[in-house]
Each structure stands twice: as C-alpha cells, then as structure tokens.
N, C-alpha and C positions, 0 to 999 in steps of 0.2 A: 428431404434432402435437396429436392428440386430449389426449392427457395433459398438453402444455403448456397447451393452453386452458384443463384441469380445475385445474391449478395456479391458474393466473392468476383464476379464478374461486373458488377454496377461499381464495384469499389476500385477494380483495375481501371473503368473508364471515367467515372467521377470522380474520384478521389475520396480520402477519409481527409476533413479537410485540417484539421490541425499536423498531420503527421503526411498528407499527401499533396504540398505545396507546389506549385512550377518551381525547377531549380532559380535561384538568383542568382544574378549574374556575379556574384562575386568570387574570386577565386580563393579557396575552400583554404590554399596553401597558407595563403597572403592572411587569411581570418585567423586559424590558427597559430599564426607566428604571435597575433596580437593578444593570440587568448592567456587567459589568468592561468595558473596551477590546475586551478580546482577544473576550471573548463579543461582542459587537456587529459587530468584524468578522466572528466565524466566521457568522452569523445572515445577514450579506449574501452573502459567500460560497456558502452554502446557498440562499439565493434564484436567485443565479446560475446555480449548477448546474440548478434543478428548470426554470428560464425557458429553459434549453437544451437539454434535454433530445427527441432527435427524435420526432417522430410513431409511431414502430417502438417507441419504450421503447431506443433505444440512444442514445448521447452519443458521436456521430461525432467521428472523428477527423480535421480537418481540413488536416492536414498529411502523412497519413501513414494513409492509411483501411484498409488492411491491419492496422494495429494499433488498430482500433476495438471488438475485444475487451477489450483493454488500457485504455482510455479509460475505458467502458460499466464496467468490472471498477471500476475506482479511481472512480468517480462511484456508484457502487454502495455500495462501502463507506463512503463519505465521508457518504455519508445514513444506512445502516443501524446506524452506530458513533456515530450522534449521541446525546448521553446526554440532551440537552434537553429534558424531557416537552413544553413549548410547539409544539416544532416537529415533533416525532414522529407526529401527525398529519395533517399538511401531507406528511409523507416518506414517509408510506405509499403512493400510488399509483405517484410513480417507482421509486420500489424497486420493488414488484411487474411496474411494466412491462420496468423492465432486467433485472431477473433473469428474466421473460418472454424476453427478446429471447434472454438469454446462450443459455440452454437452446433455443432457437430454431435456435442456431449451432454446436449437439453434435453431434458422427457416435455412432455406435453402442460404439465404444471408448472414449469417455469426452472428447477433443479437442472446443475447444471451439475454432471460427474457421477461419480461411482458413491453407492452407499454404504462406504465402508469404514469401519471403527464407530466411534462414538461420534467424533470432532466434525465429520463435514460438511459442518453448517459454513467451518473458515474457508470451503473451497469456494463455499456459495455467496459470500461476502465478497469477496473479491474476484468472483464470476462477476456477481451484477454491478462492483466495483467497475470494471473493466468495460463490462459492457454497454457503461452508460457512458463515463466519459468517451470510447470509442462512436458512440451516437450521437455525444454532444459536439465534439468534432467533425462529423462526417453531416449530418443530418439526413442520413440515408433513407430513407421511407421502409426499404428492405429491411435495415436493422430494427429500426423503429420498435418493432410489434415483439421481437425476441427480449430487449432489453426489459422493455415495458412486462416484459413476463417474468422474466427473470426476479424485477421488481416485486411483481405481485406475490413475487413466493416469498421474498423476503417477510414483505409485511405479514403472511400468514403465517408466518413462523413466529412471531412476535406473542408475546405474551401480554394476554388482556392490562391495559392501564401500568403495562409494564415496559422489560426489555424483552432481550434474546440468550438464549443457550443454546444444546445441540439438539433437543429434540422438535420433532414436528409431528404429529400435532403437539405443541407446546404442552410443559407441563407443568409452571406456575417456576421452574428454575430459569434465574439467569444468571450471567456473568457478566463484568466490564470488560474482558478479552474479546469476544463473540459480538455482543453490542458494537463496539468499537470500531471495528469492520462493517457492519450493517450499517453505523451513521454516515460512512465515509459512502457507502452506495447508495442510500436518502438522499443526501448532498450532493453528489452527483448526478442524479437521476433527475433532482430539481433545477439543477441550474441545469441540465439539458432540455428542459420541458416537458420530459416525462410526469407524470401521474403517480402522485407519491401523498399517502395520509398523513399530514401534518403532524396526528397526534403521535403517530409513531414519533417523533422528536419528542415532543413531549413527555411519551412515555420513558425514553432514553435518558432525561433530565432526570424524572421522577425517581429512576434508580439509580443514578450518579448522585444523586442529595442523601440516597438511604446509604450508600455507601462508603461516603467521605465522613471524616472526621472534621466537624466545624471547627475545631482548635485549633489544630494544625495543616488543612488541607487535601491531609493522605485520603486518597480514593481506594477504597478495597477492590480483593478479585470478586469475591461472591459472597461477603460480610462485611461490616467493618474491620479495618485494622488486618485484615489479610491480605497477605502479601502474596506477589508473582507466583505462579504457580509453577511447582518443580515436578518433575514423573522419578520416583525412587529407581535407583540404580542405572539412572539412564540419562538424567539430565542436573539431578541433585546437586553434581559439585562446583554449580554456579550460583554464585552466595546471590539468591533474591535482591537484597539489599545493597548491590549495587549499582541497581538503577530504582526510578522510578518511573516504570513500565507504566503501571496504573493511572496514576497520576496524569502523566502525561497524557494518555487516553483521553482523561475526565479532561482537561483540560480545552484539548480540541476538537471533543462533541460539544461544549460552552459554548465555544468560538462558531463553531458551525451552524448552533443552535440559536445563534444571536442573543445568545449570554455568557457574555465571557468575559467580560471588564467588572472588576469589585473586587472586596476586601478580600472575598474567598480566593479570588485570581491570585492576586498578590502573593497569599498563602502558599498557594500553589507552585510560583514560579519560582519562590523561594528554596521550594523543595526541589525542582528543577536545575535550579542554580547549585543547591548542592551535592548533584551528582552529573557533573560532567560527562560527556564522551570519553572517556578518557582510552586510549588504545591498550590493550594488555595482552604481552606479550604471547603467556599462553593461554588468554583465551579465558580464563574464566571471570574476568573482569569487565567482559564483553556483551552488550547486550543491542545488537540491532534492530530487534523491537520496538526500545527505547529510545533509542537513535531517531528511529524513523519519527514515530509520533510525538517527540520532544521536538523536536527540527521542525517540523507541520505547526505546530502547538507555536513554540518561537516566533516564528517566521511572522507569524500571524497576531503577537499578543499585545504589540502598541507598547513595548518596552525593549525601547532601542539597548541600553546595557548589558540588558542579558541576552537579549541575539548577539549584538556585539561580541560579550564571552563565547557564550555556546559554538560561536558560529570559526570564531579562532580555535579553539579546543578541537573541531570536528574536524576544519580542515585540516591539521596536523595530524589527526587520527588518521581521516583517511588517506594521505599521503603515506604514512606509514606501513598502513594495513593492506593499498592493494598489489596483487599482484605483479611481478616487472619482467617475468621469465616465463620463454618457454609458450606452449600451444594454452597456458592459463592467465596470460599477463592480461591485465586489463578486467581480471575477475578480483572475489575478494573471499577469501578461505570463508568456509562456514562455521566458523569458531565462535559461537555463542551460543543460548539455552537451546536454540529452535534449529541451529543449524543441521542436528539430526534427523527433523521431519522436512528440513526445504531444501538443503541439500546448498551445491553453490549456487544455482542460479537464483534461489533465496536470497541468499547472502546479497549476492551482486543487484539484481534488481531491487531492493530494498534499499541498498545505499546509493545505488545509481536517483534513486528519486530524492534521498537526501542531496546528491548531488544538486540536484535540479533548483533544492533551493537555494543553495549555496549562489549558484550560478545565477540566479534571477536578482541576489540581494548585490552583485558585483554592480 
C-alpha cells in the first residue's frame, strides 16, 4: 500500500497527463456557449460522474457491488479519454483517486477485485482496460509495474492458441463478450508501451473466424450463430436481436487487430447498419453494449455513410435518453440487458464514452 500512496501522491504533483493538463486560458463559459448538443450533454454527463464518485476514489456499484471494479474501471476511462482541455483539470483528481482505489484491490498476480460469481474475468478487462490507458496518459513509472501486472494476468487467463472466458486457470471455453474487453486492454496496453503477446491478438482473431458466419458476417457469443446472451428471468425480456452486440465486438477486435478492412468488414457493417441506436422508450429496445462497441467499431471503420447514420441516430437517442432532472440529470437510466449488473454509473460511463466519439467526429 506504501507504493499505492506514492502513486497517488506522484499523480497529485506530476500529473496523469492526458486527464491532468495545466488549466487553459480559455474561459470555460465562453467554450461552452460554442459547444455542439452532443458536447454539452457529454460536459453534464462528466459532472455526474465526478458528483458520484465515493469517498474511497471508487464509483460503487449499486446494484451489483461485486462488480464495482467494473463500474470504478468504466468511470475511470470515461474521465481519462476526455479529449476536452476545459474539463481535463477538473478530471484530474477522480481519476487519480480511482485508479488509487483500482490498485487498492490488486492481489500480487495482477487480479484486480473480489472473486465472486462466475463472470469476473469483465471486472478484470476493464481493470487493466483502465489501467493501461491511465499509464498511457500519465507515464508514471509508479503506475507502470501495476498495469503491466494487471496485463500479465490478462494474458494468463487466455486460452492456449485461443481467446478468454471466465475461468483461470483457463479451461479451453471462450466467449466473444469476455474477449472483447481483454482486446480493448491488449490495445491499450500496447499503444502505452507496456509488454503485451502479440499472439494473444492473434489468438482473439483465430476465435472471431470460428465464430462468424462467412455468409453473412454474424459473429456468435460462444458458437456460431449464437446470439447476445440473456440470464432467464432476470434479463430475458430484451429481445437479443435488437442489437448486434456481437458483431460489433468482432468488428473492433479487426480494426484493433489490424484487420479490419474486406469483404467480411462490409458484411459486417451492413449488419450494423441494420440495427441502429434506436432509443426505446421502455427499455427493452435498448442495448448500450452495443451502443458502445458499434460507436468504437464506426468511428473507426473508413466508411464515412454509416458513421454519418449511426452517429445521427445516436445523437438523437442520446438527447432523448439522458437525464434533465433533479440530483440524476446528466446521468442516463440503466435500461438495457446489463443495466441490472452495472447499475447507472454503467449506463452513464458507457455512453459517456460514446459521447466522446461523437464529440471527436464534430
């Protein structure tokens, strides 16, 4: 814990340097007046997060506090990936204290969180999600060795010539939900300069090919031709097939994987294209999952049309969808499959990073 205080102290006087900028001289008022929709909502959004944030530097999970790694992880990034120079100094001290907290809740193997249920491999994805772009950011020496660990565990978790599920030591199961999260912390971890096995990508490929349909592009959960995973009587009566969850995934481990352009792409984003954002009103229409890693996948896929769509469609959703009232405004209800395990700050930091891209493409 010694080394976490000297963190959290090296961070207060150096700075994390993406999210811990010197203020710019510009008045903050004068920006805002100028900003688009989408920036103004992200800007409340942001407010929200920092006003919730606990005393500990973690953004509990209120539905589901086992997974408040996962919460703390995605509120984490949701601040650190803000490109906004205005609010970049405002986002310096949560970020420091969550990513405080994450490393707080390390064992000596790299596992970051509580080992409870089946699933918390998704706390550990988006631990060392977090924790790498927070090092790539900062380039702290401090953080350095935690990420890099964090890292390590990932790859160990990895299934020989394979992907990832939930168990460790691995047990020849994977999934494209689980993966999904693990390439996003590969990716990160690389472009910060951390120490990461190539072939892990590779192996993330090798099971993105077993699981898509070359006809039509669909990527399965954990076979062909399977779809978004639902939990009976608890998340069921969100029809799968209103998004394509999957899909999207397979798409932006391509892109990340430096394969992401071709006929199957095409395929792919066709299927993307036809399931929109679409905002519903209660909820079961809703899938910010999809949202997110459609938006990522988009953003990124060198076919200005269907960003163009996607990216109108989303903004309308989320103008719709987030909050305008009261001690929640600037949040965004948890009304989709997952929103019962992440609770709102789920909800919110999730789309808050949608925002983000929104806001980069203005």
């Amino acid at each position: 814990m010694r080394h976490v205080l000297a963190f959290a102290l090296s961070c207060a006087g150096l700075g994390l340097a993406a999210c811990v900028s010197s203020p710019t001289a510009v008045d903050p008022s004068a920006l805002e007046r100028a900003w688009s929709p989408t920036e103004l909502q992200l800007a409340e959004s942001i407010r929200w997060l920092i006003a919730h944030q606990a005393e500990d530097g973690s953004w509990p999970n209120e539905v589901a506090p086992h997974n408040t790694v996962a919460t703390t992880s995605l509120a984490v990034l949701a601040l650190t990936l803000d490109r906004e120079p205005s609010r970049q100094e405002s986002n310096k001290e949560p970020v420091v204290a969550g990513v405080k907290w994450l490393l707080g809740q390390m064992d000596k193997h790299g596992f970051v969180g509580p080992r409870v249920g089946s699933q918390y491999h998704y706390n550990q994805g988006l631990a060392a999600y977090a924790l790498s772009e927070a090092y790539g950011k900062s380039k702290s020496f401090l953080l350095r060795p935690y990420a890099q660990r964090a890292i390590r565990y990932v790859l160990a978790a990895r299934n020989p010539d394979k992907a990832w599920r939930y168990d460790m030591p691995p047990n020849g199961e994977n999934d494209t939900s689980v993966t999904g999260w693990m390439v996003l912390a590969l990716d990160a971890a690389r472009r910060a300069g951390l120490e990461i096995d190539e072939q892990a990508l590779a192996g993330a490929l090798t099971w993105l090919d077993e699981v898509t349909d070359p006809a039509t592009g669909r990527c399965g959960y954990d076979r062909p031709g399977s779809g978004s995973s639902r939990v009976a009587r608890v998340n069921d009566q969100f029809p799968p097939e209103s998004g394509e969850a999957l899909t999207a995934v397979a798409v932006l481990c391509r892109e990340l994987c430096a394969e992401g352009r071709g006929p199957l792409q095409a395929k792919q984003l066709t299927l993307l294209r036809g399931r929109p954002p679409l905002w519903s009103g209660d909820g079961l229409g809703n899938d910010f999952y999809y949202w997110y890693f459609a938006t990522r996948a988009l953003a990124r896929a060198g076919d200005l049309p269907a960003w163009s769509a996607w990216s109108r469609v989303l903004e309308t959703s989320l103008a719709d969808a987030q909050v305008r009232e009261r001690e929640q405004a600037g949040s965004f209800d948890p009304v989709d499959p997952w929103g019962h395990a992440g609770g709102r700050v789920y909800s919110t930091a999730l789309l808050t990073l949608c925002m983000h891209e929104l806001a980069a493409a203005h």
